[in-house]
C-alpha positions in Angstrom: 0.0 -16.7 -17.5 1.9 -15.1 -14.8 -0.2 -14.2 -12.1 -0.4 -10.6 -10.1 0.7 -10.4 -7.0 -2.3 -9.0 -4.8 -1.1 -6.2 -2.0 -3.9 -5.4 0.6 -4.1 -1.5 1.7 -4.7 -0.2 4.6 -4.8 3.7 5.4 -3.9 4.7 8.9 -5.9 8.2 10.8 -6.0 8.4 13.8 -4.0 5.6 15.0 -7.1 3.1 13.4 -7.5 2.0 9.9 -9.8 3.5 7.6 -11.2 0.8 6.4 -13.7 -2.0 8.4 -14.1 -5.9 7.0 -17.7 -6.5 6.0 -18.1 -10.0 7.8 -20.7 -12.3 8.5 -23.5 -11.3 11.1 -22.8 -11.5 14.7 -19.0 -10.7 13.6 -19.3 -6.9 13.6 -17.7 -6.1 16.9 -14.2 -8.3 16.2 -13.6 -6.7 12.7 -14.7 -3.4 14.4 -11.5 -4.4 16.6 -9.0 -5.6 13.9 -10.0 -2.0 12.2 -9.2 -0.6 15.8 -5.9 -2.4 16.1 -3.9 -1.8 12.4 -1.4 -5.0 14.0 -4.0 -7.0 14.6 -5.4 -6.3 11.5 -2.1 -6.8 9.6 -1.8 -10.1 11.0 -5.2 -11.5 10.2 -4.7 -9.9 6.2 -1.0 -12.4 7.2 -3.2 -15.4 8.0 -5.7 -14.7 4.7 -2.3 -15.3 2.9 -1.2 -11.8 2.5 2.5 -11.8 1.1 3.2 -8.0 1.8 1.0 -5.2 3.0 0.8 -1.4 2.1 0.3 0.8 5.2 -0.3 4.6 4.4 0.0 7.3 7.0 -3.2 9.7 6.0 -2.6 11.7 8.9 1.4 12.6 7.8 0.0 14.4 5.0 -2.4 16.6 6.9 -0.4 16.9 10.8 -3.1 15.7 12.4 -2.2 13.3 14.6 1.0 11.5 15.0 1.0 7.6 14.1 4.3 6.6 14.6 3.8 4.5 17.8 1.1 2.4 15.8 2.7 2.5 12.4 6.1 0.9 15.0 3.5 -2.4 16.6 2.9 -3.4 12.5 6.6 -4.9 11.9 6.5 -6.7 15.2 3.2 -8.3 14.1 3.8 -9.8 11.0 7.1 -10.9 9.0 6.1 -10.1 5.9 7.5 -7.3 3.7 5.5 -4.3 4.5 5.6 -0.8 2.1 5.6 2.4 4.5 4.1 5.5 2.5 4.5 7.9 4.8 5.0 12.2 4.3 8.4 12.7 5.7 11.1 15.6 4.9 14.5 14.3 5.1 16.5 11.1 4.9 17.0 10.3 8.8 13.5 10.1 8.9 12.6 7.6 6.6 15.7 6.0 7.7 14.4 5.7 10.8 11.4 3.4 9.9 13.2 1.2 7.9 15.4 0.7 10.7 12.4 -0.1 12.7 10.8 -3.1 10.6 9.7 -2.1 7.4 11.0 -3.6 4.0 10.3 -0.7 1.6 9.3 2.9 1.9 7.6 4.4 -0.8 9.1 8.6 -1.9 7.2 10.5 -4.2 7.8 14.7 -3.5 10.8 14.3 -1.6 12.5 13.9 -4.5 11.8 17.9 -5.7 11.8 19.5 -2.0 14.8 17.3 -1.2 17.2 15.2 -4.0 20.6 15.3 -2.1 18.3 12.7 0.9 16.6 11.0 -2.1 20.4 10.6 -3.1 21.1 9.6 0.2 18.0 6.8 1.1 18.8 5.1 -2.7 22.8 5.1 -1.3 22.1 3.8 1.6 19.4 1.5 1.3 19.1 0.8 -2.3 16.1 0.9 -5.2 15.1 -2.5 -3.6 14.1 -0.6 -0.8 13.5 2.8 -1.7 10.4 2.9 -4.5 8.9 5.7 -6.3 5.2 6.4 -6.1 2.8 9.1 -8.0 -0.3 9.1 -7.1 -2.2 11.9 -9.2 -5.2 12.5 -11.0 -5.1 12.5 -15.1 -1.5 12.1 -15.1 -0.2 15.3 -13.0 0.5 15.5 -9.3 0.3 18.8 -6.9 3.8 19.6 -5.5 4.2 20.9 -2.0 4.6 24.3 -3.4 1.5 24.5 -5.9 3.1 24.2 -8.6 2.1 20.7 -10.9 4.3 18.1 -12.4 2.8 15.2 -15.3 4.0 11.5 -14.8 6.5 12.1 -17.9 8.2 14.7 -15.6 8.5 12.8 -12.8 10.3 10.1 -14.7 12.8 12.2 -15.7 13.3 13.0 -12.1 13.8 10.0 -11.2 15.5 8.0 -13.9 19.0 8.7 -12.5 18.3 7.2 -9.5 17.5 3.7 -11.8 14.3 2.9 -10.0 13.6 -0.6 -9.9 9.7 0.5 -9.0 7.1 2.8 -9.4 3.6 2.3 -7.8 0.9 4.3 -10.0 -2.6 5.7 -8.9 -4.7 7.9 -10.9 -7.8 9.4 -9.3 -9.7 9.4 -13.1 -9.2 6.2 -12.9 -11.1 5.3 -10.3 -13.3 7.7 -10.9 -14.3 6.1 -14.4 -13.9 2.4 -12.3 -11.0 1.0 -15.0 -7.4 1.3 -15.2 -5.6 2.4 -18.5 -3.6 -0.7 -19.3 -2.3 0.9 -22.5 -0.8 3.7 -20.5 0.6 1.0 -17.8 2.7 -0.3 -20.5 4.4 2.7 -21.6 4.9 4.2 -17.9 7.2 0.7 -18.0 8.5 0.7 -20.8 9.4 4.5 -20.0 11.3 3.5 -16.8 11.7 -0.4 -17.7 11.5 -1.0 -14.3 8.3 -2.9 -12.4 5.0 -0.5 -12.2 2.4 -1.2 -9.4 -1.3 0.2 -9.4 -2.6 1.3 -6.4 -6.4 0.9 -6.3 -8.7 1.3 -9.2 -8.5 -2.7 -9.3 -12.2 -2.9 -7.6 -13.3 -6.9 -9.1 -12.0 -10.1 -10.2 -12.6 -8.4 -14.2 -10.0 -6.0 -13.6 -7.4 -8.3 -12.2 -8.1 -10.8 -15.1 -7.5 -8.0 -17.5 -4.2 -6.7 -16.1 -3.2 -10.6 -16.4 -2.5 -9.8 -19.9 -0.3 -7.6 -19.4 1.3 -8.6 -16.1 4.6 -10.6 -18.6 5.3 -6.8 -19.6 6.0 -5.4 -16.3 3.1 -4.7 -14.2 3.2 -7.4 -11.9 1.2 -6.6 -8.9 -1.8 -4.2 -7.3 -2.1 -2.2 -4.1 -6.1 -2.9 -3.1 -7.7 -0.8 -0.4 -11.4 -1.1 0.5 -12.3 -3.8 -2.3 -10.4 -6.3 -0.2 -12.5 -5.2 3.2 -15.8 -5.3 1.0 -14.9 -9.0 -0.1 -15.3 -8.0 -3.9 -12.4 -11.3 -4.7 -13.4 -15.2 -5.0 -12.2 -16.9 -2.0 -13.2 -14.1 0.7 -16.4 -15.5 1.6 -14.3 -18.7 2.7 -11.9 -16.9 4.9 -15.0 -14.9 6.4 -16.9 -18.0 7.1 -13.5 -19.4 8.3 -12.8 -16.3 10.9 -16.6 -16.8 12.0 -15.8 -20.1 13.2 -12.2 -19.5 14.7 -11.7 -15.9 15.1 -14.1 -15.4 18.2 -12.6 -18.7 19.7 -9.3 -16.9 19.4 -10.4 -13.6 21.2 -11.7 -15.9 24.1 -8.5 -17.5 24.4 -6.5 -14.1 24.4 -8.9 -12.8 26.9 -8.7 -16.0 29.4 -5.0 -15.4 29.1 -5.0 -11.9 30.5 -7.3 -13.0 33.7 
């Protein structure tokens, strides 16, 4: 059975991350650090065995605080392929962090305010790089401008550009606690390209049941606060693992800068 590739992720305000790991007692104050630190926290999600990482900028959607010096310290922390969703406006933007370390940056209403740099970012860096996200509730999305668009019309959009990609989140879903696998498979079948989920996926029972389908083109799952509440098998082992090593870590770090 082909297994699902697990993506950690981690939403960024105010130059921390939302999210805090729920470790063993004593711990509190290091993973109060990592949550602190987004590159440290990227590269101990590396050492748990991450293989990519999916950093969102909250604060780009609202404009309240600029993260682009810590969003910048990520890609020199870890070498793994890291997705950048980010609200940007124009192509030598979103340019610009790709330039500075991250593999893929994920577009979703630039493609409506903005096609000829959606043209532009798929011409210049290619589908492997550029994916398409829509996160929504009930299958519709807000625009920018008020007005609303479904899922089905945001394929259209985007067919053209041949997506190899699309990361899907429904807020219903979470809501009710269980993806629609049904509708998975005709969002891929629809674009036949790869589909991710981001969130919903809150136990080992969901990931076991999107196994099933994973052969048919959903092959991975963006995870945000699950993962920091240790909801998978093998998490209490890498928590009983950073209790032992971690803090001897941080002491060595801290010797070295006396």
């Amino acid at each position: 059975m082909l297994k699902l590739l697990v993506i950690p992720g981690i939403d960024i305000h105010n130059g921390m991350c939302t999210y805090c790991i729920s470790g063993n007692e004593g711990m509190e104050q290091l993973y109060d650090e990592f949550s602190k630190n987004p590159d440290k926290l990227c590269s101990l999600l590396r050492r748990e065995n991450s293989r990519s990482i999916f950093v969102k900028d909250n604060d780009s959607f609202t404009g309240d605080f600029d993260n682009s010096d810590i969003l910048l310290q990520i890609p020199k922390a870890v070498e793994i392929p890291l997705v950048l969703y980010i609200n940007r406006s124009n192509f030598e933007e979103y340019a610009w962090f790709l330039n500075q370390g991250y593999y893929r940056v994920m577009i979703d209403d630039i493609v409506y305010t903005n096609p000829d740099d959606t043209r532009k970012l798929i011409d210049k860096f290619g589908c492997s790089r550029i994916i398409f996200g829509f996160l929504g509730k009930n299958g519709e999305r807000n625009l920018p401008d008020g007005s609303i668009i479904t899922i089905d019309d945001f394929i259209d959009k985007i067919k053209p550009y041949k997506p190899q990609r699309l990361v899907y989140g429904d807020d219903q879903w979470i809501e009710r606690n269980e993806p629609d696998n049904s509708f998975l498979l005709e969002l891929s079948k629809k674009l036949k390209c790869r589909v991710t989920l981001y969130n919903t996926v809150n136990s080992p029972h969901h990931l076991w049941k999107l196994t099933e389908i994973a052969p048919q083109g959903i092959d991975s799952v963006i995870i945000g606060k699950p993962i920091f509440d240790n909801n998978f098998p093998c998490q209490k082992l890498w928590r009983f693992a950073e209790s032992l090593t971690e803090p001897e870590l941080q002491g060595k770090d801290n010797n070295r800068q006396k």
